[in-house]
N, C-alpha and C positions, 0 to 999 in steps of 0.2 A: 885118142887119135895119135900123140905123139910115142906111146909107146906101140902100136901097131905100126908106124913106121920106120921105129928106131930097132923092132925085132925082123921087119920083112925079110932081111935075108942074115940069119943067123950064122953063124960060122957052125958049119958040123962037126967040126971033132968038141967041139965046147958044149954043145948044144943038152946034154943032160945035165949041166954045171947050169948053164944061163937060167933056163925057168923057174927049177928051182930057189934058187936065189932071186930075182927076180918076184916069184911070187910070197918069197919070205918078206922081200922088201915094202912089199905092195900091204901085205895082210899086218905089218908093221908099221907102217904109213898110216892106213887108214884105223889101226887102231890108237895110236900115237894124237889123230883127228879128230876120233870119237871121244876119248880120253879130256884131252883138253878142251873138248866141243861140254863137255858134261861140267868139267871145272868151272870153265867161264859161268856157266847156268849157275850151276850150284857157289859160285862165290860173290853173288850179290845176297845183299841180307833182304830177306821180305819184309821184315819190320823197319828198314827204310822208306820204303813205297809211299807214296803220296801223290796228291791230286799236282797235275802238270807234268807231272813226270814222262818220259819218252823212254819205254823199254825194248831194246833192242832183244827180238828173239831169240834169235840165233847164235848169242852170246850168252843171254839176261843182263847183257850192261845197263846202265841207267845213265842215258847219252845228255850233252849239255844241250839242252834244248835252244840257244840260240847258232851256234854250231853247225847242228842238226840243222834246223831251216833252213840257213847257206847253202846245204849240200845240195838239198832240192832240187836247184836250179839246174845238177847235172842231167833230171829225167825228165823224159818225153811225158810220161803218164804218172799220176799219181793218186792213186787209189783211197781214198776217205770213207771209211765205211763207221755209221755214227748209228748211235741208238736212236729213234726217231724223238723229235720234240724235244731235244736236248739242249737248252741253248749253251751250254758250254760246250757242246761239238760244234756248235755254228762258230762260235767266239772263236774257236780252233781253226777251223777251217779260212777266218778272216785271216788269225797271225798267217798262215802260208800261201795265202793271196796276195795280203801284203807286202810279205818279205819279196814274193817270185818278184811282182810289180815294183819293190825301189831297187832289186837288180836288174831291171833294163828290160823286163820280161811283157807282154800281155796274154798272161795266161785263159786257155779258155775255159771256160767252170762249164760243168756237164753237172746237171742233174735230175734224178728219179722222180721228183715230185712233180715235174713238167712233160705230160706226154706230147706226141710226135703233132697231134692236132692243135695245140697249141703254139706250135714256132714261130707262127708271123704274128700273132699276138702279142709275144713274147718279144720279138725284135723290134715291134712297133712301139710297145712300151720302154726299153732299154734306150732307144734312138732320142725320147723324150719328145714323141710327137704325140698326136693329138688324145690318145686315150688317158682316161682318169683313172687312179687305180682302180676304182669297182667295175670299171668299163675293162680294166685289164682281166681282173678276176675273172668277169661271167666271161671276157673271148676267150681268153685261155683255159676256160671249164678247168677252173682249180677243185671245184665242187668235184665233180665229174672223175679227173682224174688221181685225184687225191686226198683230199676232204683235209679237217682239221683245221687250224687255226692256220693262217697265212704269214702272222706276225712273228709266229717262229722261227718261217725261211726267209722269211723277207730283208733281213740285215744282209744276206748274200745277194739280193737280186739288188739292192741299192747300191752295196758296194760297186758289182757289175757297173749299173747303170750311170755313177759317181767318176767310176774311171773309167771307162769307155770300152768294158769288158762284153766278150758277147760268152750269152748264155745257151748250150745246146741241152733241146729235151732229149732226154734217153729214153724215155719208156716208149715202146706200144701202146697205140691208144685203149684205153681200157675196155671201151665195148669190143674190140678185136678178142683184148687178152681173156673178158667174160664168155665168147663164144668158144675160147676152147676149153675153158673149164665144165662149160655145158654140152658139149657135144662132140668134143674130142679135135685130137689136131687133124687125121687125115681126112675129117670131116671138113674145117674150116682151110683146108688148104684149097679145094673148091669154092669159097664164096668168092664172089666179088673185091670183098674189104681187104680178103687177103693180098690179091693185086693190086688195088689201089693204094697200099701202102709199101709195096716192093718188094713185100716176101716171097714170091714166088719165084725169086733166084734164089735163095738165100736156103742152105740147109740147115737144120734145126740137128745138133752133133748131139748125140745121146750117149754123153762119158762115161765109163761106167765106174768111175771115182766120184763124178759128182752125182751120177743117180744112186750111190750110198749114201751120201751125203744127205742130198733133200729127201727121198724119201725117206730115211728116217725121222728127218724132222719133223715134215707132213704126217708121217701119224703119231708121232709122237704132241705134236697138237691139235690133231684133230682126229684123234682116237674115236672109233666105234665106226667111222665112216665105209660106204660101202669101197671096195677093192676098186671098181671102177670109176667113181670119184674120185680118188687116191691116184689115179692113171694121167685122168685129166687135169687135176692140179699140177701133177709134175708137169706134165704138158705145158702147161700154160707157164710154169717156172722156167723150162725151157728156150719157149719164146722170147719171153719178158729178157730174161738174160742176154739170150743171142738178139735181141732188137737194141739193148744198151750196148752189146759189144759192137754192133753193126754202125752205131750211130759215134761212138770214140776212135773206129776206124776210121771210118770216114773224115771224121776231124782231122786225127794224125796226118792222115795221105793231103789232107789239104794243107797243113803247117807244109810241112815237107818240101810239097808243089811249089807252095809259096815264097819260100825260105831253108830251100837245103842245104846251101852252107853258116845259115843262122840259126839260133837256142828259142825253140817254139818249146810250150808244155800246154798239155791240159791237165784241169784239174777235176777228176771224177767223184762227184758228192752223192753219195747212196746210201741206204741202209745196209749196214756188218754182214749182214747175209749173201750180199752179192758181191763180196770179197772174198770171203771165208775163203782158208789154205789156197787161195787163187784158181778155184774153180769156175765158177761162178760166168765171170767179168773175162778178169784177166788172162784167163786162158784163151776164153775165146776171142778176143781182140786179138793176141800174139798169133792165134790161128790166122787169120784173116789177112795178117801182115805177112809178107815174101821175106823180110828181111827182120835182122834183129828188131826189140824196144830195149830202152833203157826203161825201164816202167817199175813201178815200187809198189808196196798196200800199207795201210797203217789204221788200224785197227781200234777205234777212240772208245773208249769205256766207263762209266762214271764207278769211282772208288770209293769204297768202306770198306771196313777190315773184316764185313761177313762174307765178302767176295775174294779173298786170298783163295781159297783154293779153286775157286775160276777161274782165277788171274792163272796159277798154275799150270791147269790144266792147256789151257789157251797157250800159254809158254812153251808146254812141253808139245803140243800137236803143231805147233808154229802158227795157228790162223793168221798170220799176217809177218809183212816183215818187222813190222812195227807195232806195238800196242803204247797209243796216247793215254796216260789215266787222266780223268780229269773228275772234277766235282761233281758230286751228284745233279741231276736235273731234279727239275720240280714233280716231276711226276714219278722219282724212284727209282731204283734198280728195274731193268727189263723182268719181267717174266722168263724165266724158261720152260719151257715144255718138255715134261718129265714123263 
């Protein structure tokens, strides 16, 4: 933009000297960028790497982790995408709740594991009113919307509940997201459920950066499947996506409303997938907003030295601005789908 304005009216007798030059300078610039953009990567040692570590992508620096935290505090949104059942991504996710909270902050935690038919379950347990936690689980159909063990996430919903943090569910409720894996989306745009839950303003955006993305991944794990299941999955990824971005909007514009000339942040806890290169999530959030985010992603990983060249790969595609490594969880290295 400022060089579009600084050429709008070029002097003509110079005018074959200018671009030229100009574009010498530009295509020296940006190699100059690239250059140094590759040094920074490539002058971190791999065989430093270790669990806690904070690697900065877009460099490969390896940032001082309590530093890093501080900065935090400058964004609105902050992206946590964790291997599931990790509890050193939860122990992660604590340090940066913590830290927002002794800078002056109350951050809002957003997360995956609690769908949209759970919020007053969810608010009523957090307030510390009359439900008991199993009374919490069946209202909030953790069964239902998530399964698994509880006592995984559960150190996140205490803290919440400890410091007087509110928690937003991100997901679509999951019988919504099953009817479009069965039957498609233009189909379930017609039910009932759909309106009932406020999708029927809402466009479902079909990227076609992110539908590289998931579908490839979709049949890369669930290879042999018919082409039209393969449709409706992404379908339903779609959804799921744009109903977590529709619901961190919502939040922002409420900070905002609330407090526009004060430091409001949420803090977004999902699984790595709906971060990935900022497709996912955060694209569509930024869509939805009229005006800038300061908004970030950080990418949490458990580390052994048979994932160096994951870690790489992840490096060099940037999935995130941030990659956390942290200690293996108990249940292993993620699967990938090959």
């Amino acid at each position: 933009m400022f060089l579009q304005r600084f050429l709008r009216k070029p002097l003509r007798p110079n005018r074959s000297i200018i671009r030229p030059s100009i574009i010498v300078l530009l295509i020296a610039f940006n190699f100059g960028c690239a250059q140094e953009h590759l040094q920074l990567r490539d002058s971190v040692e791999e065989t430093t790497w270790q669990p806690w570590q904070i690697l900065e992508t877009k460099t490969g620096r390896i940032l001082s982790s309590p530093e890093w935290l501080k900065e935090l505090v400058n964004y609105e949104i902050v992206y946590l995408g964790e291997e599931h059942h990790n509890q050193y991504h939860i122990e992660a996710a604590l340090k940066i709740l913590d830290q927002l909270s002794s800078n002056g902050l109350q951050p809002i935690l957003g997360m995956e594991m609690f769908g949209w038919d759970g919020q007053p379950a969810l608010d009523e347990y957090l307030s510390k009113q009359r439900l008991s936690r199993s009374e919490f689980l069946d209202e909030v159909r953790w069964t239902q919307n998530w399964g698994g063990a509880f006592q995984d996430y559960e150190p996140l919903v205490t803290f919440a509940r400890d410091r007087g943090l509110s928690i937003r569910a991100m997901n679509p409720p999951k019988p919504l997201i099953r009817q479009v894996v069965q039957a498609g989306l233009a189909k379930v745009r017609d039910e009932p459920e759909w309106t009932h839950w406020g999708m029927h303003h809402e466009d479902i955006i079909d990227d076609p950066s992110y539908r590289a993305r998931i579908i490839n991944q979709i049949q890369r794990c669930h290879g042999g499947g018919h082409e039209d299941h393969f449709r409706t999955m992404y379908e339903a990824s779609m959804v799921r996506d744009e109903g977590m971005a529709k619901t961190l909007a919502a939040g922002l514009q409420e900070i905002r409303r609330r407090a526009p000339d004060s430091r409001g942040v949420i803090v977004s806890y999902t699984g790595g997938g709906h971060i990935q290169y900022g497709l996912p999530v955060p694209m569509r959030v930024a869509r939805r907003i009229a005006t800038p985010i300061k908004q970030t992603s950080v990418y949490m990983m458990s580390f052994d030295t048979t994932r160096l060249e994951e870690i790489r790969e992840f490096m060099r595609e940037d999935i995130a601005d941030y990659i956390w490594l942290t200690p293996m969880g108990k249940n292993g290295p993620p699967k990938r789908c090959r």
